[in-house]
MILUM-523839 format. One line per 3 residues: number of its first residue (from 1); their letters; for each residue z, x, y of C-alpha. Coordinates in steps of 0.25 Angstrom, whole numbers, always signed. Each point is the difference from the previous one (the first is absolute). Layout:
<pts>
NUM) a) Z/X/Y | ...
</pts>
This chain:
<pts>
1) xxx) +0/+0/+0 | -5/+6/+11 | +10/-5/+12
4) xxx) +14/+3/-10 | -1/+13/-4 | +10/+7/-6
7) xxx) +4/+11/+9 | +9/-5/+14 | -13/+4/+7
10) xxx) -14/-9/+1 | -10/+11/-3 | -15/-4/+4
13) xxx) -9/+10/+1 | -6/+6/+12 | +11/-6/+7
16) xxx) +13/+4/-5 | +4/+16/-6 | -4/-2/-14
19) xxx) +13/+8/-4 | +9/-12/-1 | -7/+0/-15
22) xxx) +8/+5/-13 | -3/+13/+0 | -10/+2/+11
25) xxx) +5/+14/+10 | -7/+2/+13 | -8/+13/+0
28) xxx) -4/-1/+16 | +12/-2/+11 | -8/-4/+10
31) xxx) +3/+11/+10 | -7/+13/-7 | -7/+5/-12
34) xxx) +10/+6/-6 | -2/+1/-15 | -15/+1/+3
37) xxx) -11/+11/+2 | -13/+0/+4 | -12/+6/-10
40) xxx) -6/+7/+6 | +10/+4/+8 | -11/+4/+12
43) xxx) -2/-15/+1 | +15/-3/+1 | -3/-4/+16
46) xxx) -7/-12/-7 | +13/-7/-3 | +11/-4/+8
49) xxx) +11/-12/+1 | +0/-10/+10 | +10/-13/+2
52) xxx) +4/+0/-14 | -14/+2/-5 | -7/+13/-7
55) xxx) -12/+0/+7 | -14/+8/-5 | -11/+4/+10
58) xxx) -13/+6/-7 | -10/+8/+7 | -9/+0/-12
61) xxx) +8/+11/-8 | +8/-4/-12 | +14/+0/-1
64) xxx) +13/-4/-8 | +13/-3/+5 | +8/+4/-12
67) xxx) +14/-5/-7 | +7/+10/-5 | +4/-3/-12
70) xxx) -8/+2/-13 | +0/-14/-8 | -4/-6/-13
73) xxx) +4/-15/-2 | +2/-7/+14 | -3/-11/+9
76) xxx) -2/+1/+14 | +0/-12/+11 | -7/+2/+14
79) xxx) -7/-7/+10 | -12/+6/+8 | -8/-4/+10
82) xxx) -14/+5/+4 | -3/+0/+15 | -14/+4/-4
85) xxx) -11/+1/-9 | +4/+11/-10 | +4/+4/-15
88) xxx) +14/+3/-2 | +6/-2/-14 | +14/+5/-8
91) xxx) -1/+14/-9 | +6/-4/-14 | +5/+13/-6
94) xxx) -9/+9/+7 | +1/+15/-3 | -7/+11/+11
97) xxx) -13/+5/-3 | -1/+14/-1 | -11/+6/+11
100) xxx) +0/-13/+7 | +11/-3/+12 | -2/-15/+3
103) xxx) -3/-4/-14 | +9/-5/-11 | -2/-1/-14
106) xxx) +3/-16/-6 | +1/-15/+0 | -3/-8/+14
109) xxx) +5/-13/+4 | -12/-1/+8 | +2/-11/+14
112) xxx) -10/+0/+12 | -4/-10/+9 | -7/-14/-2
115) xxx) -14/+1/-2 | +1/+14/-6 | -3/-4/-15
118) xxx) +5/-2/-13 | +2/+12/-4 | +9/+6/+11
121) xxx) +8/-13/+4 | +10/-3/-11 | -8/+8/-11
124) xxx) +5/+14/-7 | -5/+13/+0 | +1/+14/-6
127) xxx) -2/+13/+9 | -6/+13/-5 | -1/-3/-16
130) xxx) -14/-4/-2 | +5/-14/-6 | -12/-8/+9
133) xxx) -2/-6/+15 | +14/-9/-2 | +8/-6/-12
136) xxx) +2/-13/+2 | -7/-8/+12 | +9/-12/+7
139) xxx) +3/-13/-9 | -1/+10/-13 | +9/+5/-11
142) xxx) -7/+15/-5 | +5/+4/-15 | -5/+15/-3
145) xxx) +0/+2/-13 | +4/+12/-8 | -14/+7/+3
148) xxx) -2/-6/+13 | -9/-12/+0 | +4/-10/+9
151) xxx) +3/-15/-4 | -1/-11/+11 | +5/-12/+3
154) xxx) +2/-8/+12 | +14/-4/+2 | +4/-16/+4
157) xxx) +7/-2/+12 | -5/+13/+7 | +2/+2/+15
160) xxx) -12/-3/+6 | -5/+5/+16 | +6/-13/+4
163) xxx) +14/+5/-3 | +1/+12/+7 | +2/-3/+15
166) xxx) -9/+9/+8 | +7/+8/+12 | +12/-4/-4
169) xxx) +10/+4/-9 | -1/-1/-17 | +11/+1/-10
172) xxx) -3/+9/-12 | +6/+2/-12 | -4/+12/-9
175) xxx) +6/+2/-16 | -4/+13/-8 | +6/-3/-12
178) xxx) -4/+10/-14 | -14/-1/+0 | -2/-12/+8
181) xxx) +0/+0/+16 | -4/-15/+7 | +2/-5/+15
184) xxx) +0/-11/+8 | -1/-4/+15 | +9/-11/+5
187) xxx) +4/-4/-13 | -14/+0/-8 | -5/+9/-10
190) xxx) -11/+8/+7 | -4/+10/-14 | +6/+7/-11
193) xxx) -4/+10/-9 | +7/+3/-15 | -4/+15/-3
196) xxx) +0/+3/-15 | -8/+13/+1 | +9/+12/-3
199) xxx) -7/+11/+6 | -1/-5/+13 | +12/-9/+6
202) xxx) +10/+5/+7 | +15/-3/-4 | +5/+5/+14
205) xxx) -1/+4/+13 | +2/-3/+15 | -4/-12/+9
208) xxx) -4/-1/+13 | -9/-7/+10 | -15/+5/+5
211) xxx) -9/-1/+11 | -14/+4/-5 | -9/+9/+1
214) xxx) -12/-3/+11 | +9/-12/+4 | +4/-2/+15
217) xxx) +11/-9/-1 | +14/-6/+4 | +11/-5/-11
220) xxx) +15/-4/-1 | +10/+0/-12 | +15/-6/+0
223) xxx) +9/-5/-8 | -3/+12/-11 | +11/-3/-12
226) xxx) -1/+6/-12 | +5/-2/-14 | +1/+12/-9
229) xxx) -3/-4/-14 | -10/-11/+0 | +0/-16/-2
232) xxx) +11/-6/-8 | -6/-5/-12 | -5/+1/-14
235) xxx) -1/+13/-9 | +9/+7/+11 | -7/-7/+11
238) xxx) -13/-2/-2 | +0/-16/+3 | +3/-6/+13
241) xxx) -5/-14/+3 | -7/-3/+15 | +1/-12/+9
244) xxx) -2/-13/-5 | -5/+5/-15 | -2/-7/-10
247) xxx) +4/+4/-14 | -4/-5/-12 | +6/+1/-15
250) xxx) -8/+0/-12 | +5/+1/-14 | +8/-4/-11
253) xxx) +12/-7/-5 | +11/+10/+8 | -8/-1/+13
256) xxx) +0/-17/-2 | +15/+4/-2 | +3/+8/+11
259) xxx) -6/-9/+10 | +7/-12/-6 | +14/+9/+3
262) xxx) -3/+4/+14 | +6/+13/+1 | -13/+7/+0
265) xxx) -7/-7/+11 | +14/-1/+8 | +1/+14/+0
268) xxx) -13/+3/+6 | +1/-12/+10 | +13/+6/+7
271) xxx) -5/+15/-2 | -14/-4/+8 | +6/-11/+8
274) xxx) -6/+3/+13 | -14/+2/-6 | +2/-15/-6
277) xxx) -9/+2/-15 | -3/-12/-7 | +2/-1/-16
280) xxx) -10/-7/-9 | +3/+0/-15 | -13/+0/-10
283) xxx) +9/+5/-11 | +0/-10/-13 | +7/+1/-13
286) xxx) -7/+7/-12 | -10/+8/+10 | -7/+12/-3
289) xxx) -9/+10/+5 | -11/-6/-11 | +3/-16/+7
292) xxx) +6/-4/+13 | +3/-16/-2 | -2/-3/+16
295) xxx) -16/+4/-3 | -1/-5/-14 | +7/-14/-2
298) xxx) -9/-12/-1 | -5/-4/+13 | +8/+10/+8
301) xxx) -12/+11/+4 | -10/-13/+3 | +12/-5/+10
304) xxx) +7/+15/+6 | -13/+9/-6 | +2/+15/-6
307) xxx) +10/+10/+5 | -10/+3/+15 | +2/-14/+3
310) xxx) +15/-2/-3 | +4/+12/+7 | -8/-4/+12
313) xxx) +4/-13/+0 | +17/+5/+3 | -6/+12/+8
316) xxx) +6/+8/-8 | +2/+15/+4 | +9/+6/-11
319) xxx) -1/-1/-15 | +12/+3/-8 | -2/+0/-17
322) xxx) +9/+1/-10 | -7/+0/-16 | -1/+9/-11
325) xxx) +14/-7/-8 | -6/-10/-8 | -13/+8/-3
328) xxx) +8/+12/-4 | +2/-9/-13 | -13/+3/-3
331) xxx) +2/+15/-3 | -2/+14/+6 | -14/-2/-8
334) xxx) -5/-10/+11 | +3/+9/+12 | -14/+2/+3
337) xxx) -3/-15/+2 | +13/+0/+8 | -4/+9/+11
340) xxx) -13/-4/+0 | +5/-15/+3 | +10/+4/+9
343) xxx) -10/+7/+9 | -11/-9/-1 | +11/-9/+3
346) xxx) +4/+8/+13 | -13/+3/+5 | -2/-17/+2
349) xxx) +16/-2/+7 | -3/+13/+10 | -14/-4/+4
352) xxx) +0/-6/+16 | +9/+11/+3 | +11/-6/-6
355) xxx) +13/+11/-3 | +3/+1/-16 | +16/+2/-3
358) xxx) +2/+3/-16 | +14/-5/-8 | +3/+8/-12
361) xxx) +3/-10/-11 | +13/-7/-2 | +9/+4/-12
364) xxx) -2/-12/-13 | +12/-8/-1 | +3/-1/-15
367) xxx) +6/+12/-8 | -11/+7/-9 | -12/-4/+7
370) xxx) -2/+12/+9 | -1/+7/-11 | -10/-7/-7
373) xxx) -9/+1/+12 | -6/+12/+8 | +8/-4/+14
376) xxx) +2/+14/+2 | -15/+4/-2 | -6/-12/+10
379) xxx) +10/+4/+10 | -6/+14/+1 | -13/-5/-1
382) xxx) +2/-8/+12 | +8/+10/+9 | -13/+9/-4
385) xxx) -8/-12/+6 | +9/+0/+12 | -3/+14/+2
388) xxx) -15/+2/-1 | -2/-12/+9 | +9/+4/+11
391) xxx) +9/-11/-3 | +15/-1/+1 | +7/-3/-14
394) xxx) +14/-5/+1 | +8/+3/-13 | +11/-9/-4
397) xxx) +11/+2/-10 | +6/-7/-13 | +14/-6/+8
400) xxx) -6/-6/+15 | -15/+2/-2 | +0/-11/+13
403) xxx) +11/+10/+8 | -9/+11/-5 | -11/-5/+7
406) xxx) +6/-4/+12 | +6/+14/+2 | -16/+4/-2
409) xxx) -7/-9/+9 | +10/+0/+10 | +7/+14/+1
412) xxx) +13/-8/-1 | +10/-7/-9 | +0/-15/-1
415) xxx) +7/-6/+11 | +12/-8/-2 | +8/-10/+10
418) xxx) -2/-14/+5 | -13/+3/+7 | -6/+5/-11
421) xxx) +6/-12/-10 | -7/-8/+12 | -13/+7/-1
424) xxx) -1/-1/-15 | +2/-15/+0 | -12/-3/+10
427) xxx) -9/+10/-7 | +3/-6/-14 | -2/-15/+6
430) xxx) -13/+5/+7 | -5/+6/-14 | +4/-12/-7
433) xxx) -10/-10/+9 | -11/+13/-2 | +1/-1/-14
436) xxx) +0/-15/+1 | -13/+2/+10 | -6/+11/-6
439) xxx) +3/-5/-16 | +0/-15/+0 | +5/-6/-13
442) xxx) -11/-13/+4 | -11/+9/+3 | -11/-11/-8
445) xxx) +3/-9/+10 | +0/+9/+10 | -11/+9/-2
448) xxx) -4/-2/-14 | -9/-11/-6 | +9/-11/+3
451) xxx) +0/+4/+17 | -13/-7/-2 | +6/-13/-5
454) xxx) +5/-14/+5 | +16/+2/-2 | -1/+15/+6
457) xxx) -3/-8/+15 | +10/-6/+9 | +2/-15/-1
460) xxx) +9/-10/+5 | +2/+9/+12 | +6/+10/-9
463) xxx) -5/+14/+2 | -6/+5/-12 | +5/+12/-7
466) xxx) -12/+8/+7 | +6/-3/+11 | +14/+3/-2
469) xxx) -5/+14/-6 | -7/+3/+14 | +13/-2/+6
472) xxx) +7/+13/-7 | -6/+12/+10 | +7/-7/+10
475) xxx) +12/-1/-6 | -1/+15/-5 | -3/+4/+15
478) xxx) +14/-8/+4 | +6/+8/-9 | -5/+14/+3
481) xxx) +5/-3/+13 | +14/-3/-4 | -3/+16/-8
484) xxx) -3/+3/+15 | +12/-3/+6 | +9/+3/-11
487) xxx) +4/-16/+0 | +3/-7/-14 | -11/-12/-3
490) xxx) -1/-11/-8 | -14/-9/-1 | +1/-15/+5
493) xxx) +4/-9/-9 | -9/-8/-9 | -5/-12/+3
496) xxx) +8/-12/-6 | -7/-6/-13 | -6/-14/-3
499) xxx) -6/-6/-11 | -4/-14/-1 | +7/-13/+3
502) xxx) -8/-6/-11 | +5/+10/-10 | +9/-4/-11
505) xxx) +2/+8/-12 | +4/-8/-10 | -13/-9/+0
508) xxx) -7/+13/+2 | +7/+4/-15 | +0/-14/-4
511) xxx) -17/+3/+1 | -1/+10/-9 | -5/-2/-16
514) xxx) +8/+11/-8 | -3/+5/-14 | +10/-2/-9
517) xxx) +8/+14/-1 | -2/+3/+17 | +8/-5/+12
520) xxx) -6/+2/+14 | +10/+6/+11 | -7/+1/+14
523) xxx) +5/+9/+10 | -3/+9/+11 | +7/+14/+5
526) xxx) -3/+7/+11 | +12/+12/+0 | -8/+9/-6
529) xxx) -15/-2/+7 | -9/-10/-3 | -6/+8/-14
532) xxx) -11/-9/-4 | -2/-13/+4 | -10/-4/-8
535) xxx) +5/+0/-14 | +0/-14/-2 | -13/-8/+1
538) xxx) -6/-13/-6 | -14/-6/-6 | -8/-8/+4
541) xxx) +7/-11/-11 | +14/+3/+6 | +5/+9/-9
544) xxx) +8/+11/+5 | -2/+15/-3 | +11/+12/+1
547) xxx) -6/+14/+2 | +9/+9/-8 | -1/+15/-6
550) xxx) +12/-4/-7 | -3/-12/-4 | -14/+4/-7
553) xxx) -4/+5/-14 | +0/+15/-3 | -10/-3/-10
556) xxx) -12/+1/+10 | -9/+3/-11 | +1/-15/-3
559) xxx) +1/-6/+13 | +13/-1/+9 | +8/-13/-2
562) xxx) +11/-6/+6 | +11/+0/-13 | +13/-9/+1
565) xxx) +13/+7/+1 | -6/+11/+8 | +4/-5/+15
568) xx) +3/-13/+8 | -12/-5/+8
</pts>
């Protein structure tokens, strides 16, 4: 929630020091340089502090006003503003090149001025290491491989020229995290890039801001913070979730049951709460990397379509997966099909741009079955995934997999407290009317066959259960809300119940012909979903039929028949 942040300060960017943030130090008093240097140091007159402000003037020569500090993991939050055209940017562990004053050696968060191109404004670069005209252009998410390709994608949500307001002053946010360095400009991803290649990346080095080469220009930086040791967040901080985010879970039985408890979503609420993500559940019980039910039930991709769709249809941003348990059942001798699965599988969840965070698989409950499976075997195979892809994997452990992977994602324990009790309620009420949205129990009527028939429509000035249905984003947004503000919800109250004045049972039972041996007991129960409302039908001569696995012959071979004894109509 962006106006209740945690700390006794508001923070807005651009506006107020961003030091009032957990573990953000101010690197620049605003009075002098101190803890800076100038390379080369000849152009050190280029730089200078005024009201508070570090302030670059080029004359065409390049220069860097250095931190002092050499640095690995960090974050680092400034504003800038650009009095005119030009080409500025942020060193990322830059290193000195030998023969070559002005020049430094490494990554480049580049920034320039509206109308300068996709490939300075909000896009990365790489100086003096052969590695091509830029890595990633703005609105793109570069993964280097281990011998140096480049794989692109766009990224949703990106910060587009729109965002960035020209002549005055921009908020940044830079991360360089292991091998993956992303930034955004007034709370927008601009570009990331994820460098697998071994021979070429660079695990440390300095910072510090430029004015280009051949550019005669004007810029101004304050607010500079910095955060030694990179974002909080999975595998020792490689996750961090963005403003308003939207993070999707896919996968099994243990995901369907860690949304259902709360304690996962509620920790990441209250860690980002300021950013405000949104949680979408695709998880379903029995799910595997070979069959993912939200696709492949009857009717549902004709209604929601294949994963492209579904995902766009939340926005989704973020995908986190959890599988490899119940297909470790299969045996170490099926690992192949695993991985293979699993990354096709990957590839489809991290297309658009979207972020890919991996679980490792939870513990079996029951005694003996671990050791009849290869758990230990698809865990590795998955952290292996994890690792060519550049994506985090979050391990878990056999007591508190769920506090495991809260410690993970969130660089935290799992709160504890009235607030968070709060938090946990709301968020398990706002996944229940998901899961009621998302997976209706009545979905024939809905959007199935039957939507198509008589009884699906409203009559008798009843809403129909189409309609009802369209009314759940609504609630959903009420509750997310209340997540919000960290307020306690409960839905509105159903609406009252009526049935017929003509009705009356007993002549209803009174109507009925019964074989000898059966009795009729009519009755309807709503407590625990409306399962399958159309088990009971009639022919055209009156008689009445009762749809029931139970109730059939297990002798298919011959024709299923209703036998006496086996259930009550």
């Amino acid at each position: 929630m962006r106006a209740q942040i945690v700390a006794a300060v508001l923070t807005l960017w651009g506006s107020v020091p961003v030091v009032a943030e957990e573990g953000f130090r101010e690197i620049f008093d605003g009075k002098s340089l101190e803890g800076w240097k100038c390379r080369p140091e000849s152009r050190a007159g280029d730089w200078s502090v005024t009201d508070g402000k570090v302030v670059g003037i080029g004359g065409g020569h390049e220069s860097y006003l250095m931190f002092e500090d050499e640095l690995g993991d960090f974050e680092l939050k400034f504003s800038y503003r650009l009095l005119t055209k030009g080409n500025t940017g942020l060193e990322v562990r830059g290193r000195p090149v030998e023969g070559k004053a002005s020049r430094l050696h490494g990554y480049h968060a580049d920034i320039g001025h509206v109308g300068i191109g996709d490939k300075v404004l909000g896009a990365w670069d790489f100086h003096e290491n052969n590695r091509g005209d830029y890595l990633a252009k703005r609105g793109e998410r570069v993964t280097i491989g281990e011998d140096g390709g480049k794989q692109r994608e766009p990224i949703a949500g990106a910060m587009e020229l729109k965002d960035v307001k020209r002549g005055d002053w921009n908020a940044v946010h830079v991360v360089a995290q292991g091998n993956r360095m992303w930034f955004s400009i007034n709370g927008k991803i601009a570009s990331e890039v994820i460098d697998n290649e071994p021979a070429k990346r660079l695990a440390s080095g300095f910072i510090g801001f430029q004015l280009h080469g051949g550019d005669k220009m004007v810029v101004e930086f304050k607010d500079i913070a910095l955060k030694k040791g990179g974002a909080r967040g999975a595998a020792s901080g490689k996750f961090e979730l963005r403003e308003n985010e939207v993070v999707a879970f896919v996968g099994g039985t243990d995901l369907v049951r860690m949304q259902q408890d709360g304690r996962l979503e509620t920790a990441m609420t209250m860690r980002w709460r300021e950013v405000e993500p949104k949680f979408r559940d695709f998880a379903w019980e029995g799910d595997t990397v070979y069959f993912q039910t939200t696709m492949r039930e009857r009717w549902r991709r004709d209604a929601f379509g294949g994963w492209k769709e579904q995902m766009g249809r939340v926005n989704a941003t973020v995908v986190i997966t959890q599988f490899g348990k119940m297909e470790s059942l299969d045996g170490a001798g099926k690992l192949g099909d695993f991985r293979e699965s699993y990354g096709n599988l990957l590839d489809e969840l991290g297309k658009d741009g979207r972020r890919v965070v991996m679980l490792a698989p939870s513990p079996f409950e029951w005694e003996g079955v671990e050791e009849r499976s290869a758990l230990k075997e698809y865990t590795e195979a998955s952290a292996e995934l994890a690792r060519k892809r550049g994506i985090p994997f979050v391990a878990g452990d056999a007591t508190d997999p769920v506090g495991a992977f809260i410690r993970g994602l969130t660089g935290a324990a799992e709160g504890k407290g009235e607030a968070f009790d709060t938090m946990r309620a709301t968020v398990r009420e706002k996944h229940r009317l998901w899961q009621e949205y998302w997976r209706p129990p009545n979905w024939k009527c809905i959007f199935g066959d039957d939507s198509r028939r008589i009884f699906s429509k409203a009559s008798h000035g009843r809403p129909s259960i189409q309609d009802e249905w369209a009314t759940y984003p609504r609630l959903i947004e009420a509750a997310e809300e209340a997540i919000r503000k960290g307020e306690g919800w409960e839905p509105p109250a159903a609406p009252e119940l009526t049935g017929s004045p003509e009705a009356d049972i007993g002549k209803e039972l009174e109507s009925f012909e019964v074989l000898d041996g059966f009795e009729v007991n009519l009755f309807a129960d709503e407590s625990h979903g409306v399962r399958n409302p159309l088990s009971l039908r009639w022919d055209a001569s009156g008689r009445m039929l009762r749809g029931l696995l139970g109730c059939l012959s297990a002798d298919r071979g011959r024709g299923a028949r209703l036998r006496q004894g086996d259930c009550a109509a």
